[in-house]
C-alpha positions as CSV (number, residue, x, y, z in Angstrom):
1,X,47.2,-38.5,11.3
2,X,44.0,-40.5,11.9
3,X,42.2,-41.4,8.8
4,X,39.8,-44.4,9.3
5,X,40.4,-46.8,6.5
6,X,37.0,-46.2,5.0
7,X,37.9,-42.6,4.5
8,X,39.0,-41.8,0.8
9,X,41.1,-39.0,0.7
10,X,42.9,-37.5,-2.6
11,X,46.5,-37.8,-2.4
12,X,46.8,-33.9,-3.4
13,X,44.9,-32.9,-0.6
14,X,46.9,-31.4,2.1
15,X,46.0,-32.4,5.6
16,X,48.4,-31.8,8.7
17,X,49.4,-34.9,10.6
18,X,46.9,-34.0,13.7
19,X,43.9,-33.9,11.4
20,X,41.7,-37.2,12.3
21,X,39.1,-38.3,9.3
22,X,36.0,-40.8,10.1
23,X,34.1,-43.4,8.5
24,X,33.5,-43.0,4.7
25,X,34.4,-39.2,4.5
26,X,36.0,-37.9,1.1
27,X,38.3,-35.6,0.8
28,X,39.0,-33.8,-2.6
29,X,41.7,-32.4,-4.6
30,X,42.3,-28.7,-3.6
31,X,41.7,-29.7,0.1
32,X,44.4,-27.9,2.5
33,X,43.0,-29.3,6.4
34,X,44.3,-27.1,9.6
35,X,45.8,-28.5,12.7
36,X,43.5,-30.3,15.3
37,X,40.7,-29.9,12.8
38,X,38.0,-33.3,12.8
39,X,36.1,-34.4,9.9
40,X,33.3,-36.7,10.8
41,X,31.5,-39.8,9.2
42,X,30.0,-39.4,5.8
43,X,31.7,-35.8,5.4
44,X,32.5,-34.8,1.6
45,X,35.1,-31.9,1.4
46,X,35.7,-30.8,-2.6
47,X,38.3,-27.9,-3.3
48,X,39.7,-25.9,-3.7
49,X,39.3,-25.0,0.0
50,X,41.2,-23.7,2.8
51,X,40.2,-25.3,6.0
52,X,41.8,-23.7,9.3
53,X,42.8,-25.1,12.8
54,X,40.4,-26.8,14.9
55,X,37.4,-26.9,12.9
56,X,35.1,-29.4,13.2
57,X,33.3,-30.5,9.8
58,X,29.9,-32.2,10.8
59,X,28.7,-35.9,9.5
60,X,27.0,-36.3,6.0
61,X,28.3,-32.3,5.8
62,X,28.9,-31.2,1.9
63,X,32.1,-28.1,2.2
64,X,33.4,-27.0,-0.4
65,X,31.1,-27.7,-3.6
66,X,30.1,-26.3,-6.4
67,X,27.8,-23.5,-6.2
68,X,24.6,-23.4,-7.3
69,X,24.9,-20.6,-9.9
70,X,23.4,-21.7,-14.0
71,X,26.1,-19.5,-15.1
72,X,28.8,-21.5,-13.5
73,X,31.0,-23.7,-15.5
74,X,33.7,-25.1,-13.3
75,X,35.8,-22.3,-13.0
76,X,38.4,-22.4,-10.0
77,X,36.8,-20.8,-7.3
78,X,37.7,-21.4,-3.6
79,X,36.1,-21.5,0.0
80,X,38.0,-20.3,2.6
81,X,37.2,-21.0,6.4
82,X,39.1,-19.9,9.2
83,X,39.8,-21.3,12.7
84,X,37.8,-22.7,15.8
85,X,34.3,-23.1,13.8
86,X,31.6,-25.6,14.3
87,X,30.0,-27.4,11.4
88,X,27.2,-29.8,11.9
89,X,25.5,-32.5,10.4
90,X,24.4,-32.0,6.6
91,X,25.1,-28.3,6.4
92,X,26.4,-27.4,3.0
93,X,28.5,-24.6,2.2
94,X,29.7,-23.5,-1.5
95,X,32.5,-22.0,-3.4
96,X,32.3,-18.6,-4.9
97,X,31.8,-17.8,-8.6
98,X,33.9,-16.5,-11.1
99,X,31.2,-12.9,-11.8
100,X,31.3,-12.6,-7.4
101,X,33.9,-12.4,-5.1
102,X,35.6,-15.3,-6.6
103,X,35.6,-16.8,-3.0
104,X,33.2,-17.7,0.0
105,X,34.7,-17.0,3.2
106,X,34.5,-17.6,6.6
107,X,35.9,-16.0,9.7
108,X,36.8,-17.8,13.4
109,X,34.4,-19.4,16.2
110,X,31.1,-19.8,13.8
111,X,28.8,-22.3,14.8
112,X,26.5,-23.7,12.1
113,X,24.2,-25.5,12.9
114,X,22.2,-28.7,11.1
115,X,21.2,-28.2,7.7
116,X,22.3,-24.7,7.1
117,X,23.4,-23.5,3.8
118,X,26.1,-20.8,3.2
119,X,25.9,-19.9,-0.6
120,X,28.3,-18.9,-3.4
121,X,30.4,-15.7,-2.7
122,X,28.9,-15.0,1.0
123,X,31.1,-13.5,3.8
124,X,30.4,-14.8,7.4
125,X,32.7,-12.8,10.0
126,X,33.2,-14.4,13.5
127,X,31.5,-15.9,15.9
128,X,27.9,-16.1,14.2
129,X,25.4,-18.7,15.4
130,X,23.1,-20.0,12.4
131,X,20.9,-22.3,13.9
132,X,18.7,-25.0,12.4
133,X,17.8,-24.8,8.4
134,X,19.1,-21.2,8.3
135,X,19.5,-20.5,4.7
136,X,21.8,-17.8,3.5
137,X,21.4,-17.2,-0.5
138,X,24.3,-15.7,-3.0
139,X,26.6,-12.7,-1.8
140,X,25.3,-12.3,1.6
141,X,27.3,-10.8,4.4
142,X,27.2,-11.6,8.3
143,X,28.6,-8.9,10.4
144,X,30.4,-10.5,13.7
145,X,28.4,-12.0,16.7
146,X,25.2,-11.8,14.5
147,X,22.7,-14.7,15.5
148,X,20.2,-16.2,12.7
149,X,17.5,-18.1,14.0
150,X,16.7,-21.8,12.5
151,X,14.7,-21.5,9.5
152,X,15.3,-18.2,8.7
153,X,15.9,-17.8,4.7
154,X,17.9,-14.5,3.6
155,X,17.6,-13.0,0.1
156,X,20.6,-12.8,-2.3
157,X,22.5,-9.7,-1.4
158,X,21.4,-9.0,1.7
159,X,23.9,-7.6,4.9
160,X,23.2,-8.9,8.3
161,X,25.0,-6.1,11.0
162,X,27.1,-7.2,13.9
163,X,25.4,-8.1,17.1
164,X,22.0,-8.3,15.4
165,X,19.4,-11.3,16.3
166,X,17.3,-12.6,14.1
167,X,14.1,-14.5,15.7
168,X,13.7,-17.7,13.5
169,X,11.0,-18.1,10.8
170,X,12.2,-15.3,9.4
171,X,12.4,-13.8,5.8
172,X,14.9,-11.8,4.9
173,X,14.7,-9.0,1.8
174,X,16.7,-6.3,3.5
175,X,19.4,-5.8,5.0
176,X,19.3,-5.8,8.4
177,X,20.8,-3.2,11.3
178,X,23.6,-3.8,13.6
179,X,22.6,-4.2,16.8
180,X,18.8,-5.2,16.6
181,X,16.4,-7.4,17.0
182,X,14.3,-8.5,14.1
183,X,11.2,-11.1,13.3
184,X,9.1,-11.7,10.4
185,X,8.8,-12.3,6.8
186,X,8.9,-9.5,4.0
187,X,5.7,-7.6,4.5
188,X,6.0,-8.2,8.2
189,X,9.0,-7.8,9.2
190,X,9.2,-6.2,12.8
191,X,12.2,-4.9,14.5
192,X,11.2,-4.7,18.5
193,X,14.6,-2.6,19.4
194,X,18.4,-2.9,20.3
195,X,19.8,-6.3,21.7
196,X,20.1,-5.3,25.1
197,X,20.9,-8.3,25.9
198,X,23.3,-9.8,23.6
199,X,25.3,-6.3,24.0
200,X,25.1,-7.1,28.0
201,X,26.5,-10.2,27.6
202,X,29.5,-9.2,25.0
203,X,30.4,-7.2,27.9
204,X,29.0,-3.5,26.3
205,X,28.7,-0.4,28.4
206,X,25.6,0.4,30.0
207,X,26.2,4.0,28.4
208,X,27.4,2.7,25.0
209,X,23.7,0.1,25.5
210,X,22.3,3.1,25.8
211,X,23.8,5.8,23.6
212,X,22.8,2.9,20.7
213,X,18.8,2.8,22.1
214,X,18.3,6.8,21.8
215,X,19.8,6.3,18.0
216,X,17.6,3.7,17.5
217,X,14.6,5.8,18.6
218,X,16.0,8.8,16.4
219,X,16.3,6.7,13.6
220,X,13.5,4.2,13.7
221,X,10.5,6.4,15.8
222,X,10.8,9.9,14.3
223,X,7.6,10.6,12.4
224,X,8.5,14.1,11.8
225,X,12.1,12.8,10.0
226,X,13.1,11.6,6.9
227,X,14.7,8.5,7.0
228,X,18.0,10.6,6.0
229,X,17.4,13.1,8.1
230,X,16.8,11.1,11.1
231,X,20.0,9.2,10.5
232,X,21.9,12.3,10.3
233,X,20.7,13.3,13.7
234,X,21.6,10.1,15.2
235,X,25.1,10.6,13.6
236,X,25.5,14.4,14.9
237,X,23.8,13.5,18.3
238,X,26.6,10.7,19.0
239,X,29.8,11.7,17.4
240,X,32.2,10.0,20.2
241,X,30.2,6.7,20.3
242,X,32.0,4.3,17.8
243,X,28.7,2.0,17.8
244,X,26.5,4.5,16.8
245,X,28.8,5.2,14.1
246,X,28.5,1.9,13.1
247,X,24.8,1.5,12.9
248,X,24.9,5.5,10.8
249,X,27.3,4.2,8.5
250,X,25.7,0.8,8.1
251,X,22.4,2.4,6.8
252,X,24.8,5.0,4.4
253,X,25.8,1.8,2.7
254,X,23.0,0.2,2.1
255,X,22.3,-0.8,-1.3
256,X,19.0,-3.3,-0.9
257,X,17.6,-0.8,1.7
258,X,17.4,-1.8,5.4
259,X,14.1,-3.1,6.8
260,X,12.8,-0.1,8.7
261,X,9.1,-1.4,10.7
262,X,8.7,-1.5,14.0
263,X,7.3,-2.8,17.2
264,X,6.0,0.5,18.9
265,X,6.5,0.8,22.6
């Protein structure tokens, strides 16, 4: 184990003998540290967290504290991060609380970048990119291989579907599809189609691409259809396309509402 002898680290924590700590980092009670996984200078981990194999935690990076709830009152809550993900420099991510899941979790090969926050109770899946000052409020969920551009700031609640790109500026009140691209604040908030290519690259069929583009245009671009009515058509007109069943279902269990405007062709 490498632990630079500026590096205080509680004598309950449990870090395996690979794990290398730099300059001035602290490390909490509660701490349990993967294999291979690096904490940089200036780090503070605070527990009770779970920190999987090879994870790098960023310099001046805050993991693991408190969350930022009035009603909470030091009740043991945990964080819970899983394998392979990036952390960078000054990103801060919080435990859960005692009224929400209890727990904040996330999944395998994240990358977060520079001053993102991940807030109390949220539920990142695998290999999401948050970029820059992406801020993710109370409770919300990222789907797998969602992107989040820098500054983007999502409301408390919200769900973010797999494979979905967010441009960055962006202000999030809704949730947001699977498989779409999406720009804007609240009252302009556009959604110019699927991610054609993100799905290319994720290695997607070219009919599954397009199976998803006609049930975006059924759902999104059918004057004559209620939303509901739309999305049953999409669900009906694609029964053996699991993807489409995604995005269907994703709308069914919607509880904020999904952010519907559009960029017409």
């Amino acid at each position: 184990m490498a632990i630079h002898h500026t590096a205080v680290v509680d004598p309950k924590a449990e870090l395996d003998p690979s794990v290398q700590v730099g300059p001035y980092a602290v490390i909490e009670e509660g701490v349990i540290i993967g294999v291979d996984s690096v904490i940089k200078a200036h780090a503070v981990v605070s527990g009770p967290t779970i920190i999987g194999e090879r994870n790098v935690i960023g310099s001046f990076a805050m993991v693991g504290g408190a969350p930022q709830d009035l009603a909470y009152n030091g009740e043991p809550t945990e964080l819970i991060i899983g394998n392979d993900n990036h952390i960078r420099e000054y990103a801060s991510i919080h435990r859960g609380t005692p009224t929400g899941r209890k727990k904040t979790t996330i999944g395998n090969g994240n990358l977060l970048m520079a001053y993102t926050h991940v807030a109390h109770d949220c539920k990142i899946g695998n290999k999401v990119i948050m970029a820059n000052v992406a801020t993710l409020a109370g409770h919300v969920e990222v789907g797998d291989n969602a992107s989040i551009g820098g500054l983007v700031a999502v409301h408390q609640f919200c769900r973010i579907g797999t494979f979905s790109y967010i441009g960055g500026v962006s202000g999030l009140s809704l949730d947001v599809p699977p498989f779409v691209i999406i720009a804007g604040t609240r009252n302009r908030m556009r959604i110019s189609g699927i991610n054609k290519v993100g799905l290319r690259r994720n290695g997607f069929k070219r009919e599954t691409i397009q199976n998803l583009d006609k049930a975006f245009r059924i759902i999104f671009r059918s004057p004559n259809l209620l939303m509901k009515d739309a999305i049953e058509v999409a669900k009906k007109e694609f029964p053996d396309c699991p993807e489409v069943q995604v995005l269907v279902k994703f709308f069914e269990d919607s509880k904020r509402g999904v952010a519907k405007q559009t960029i017409e062709d």
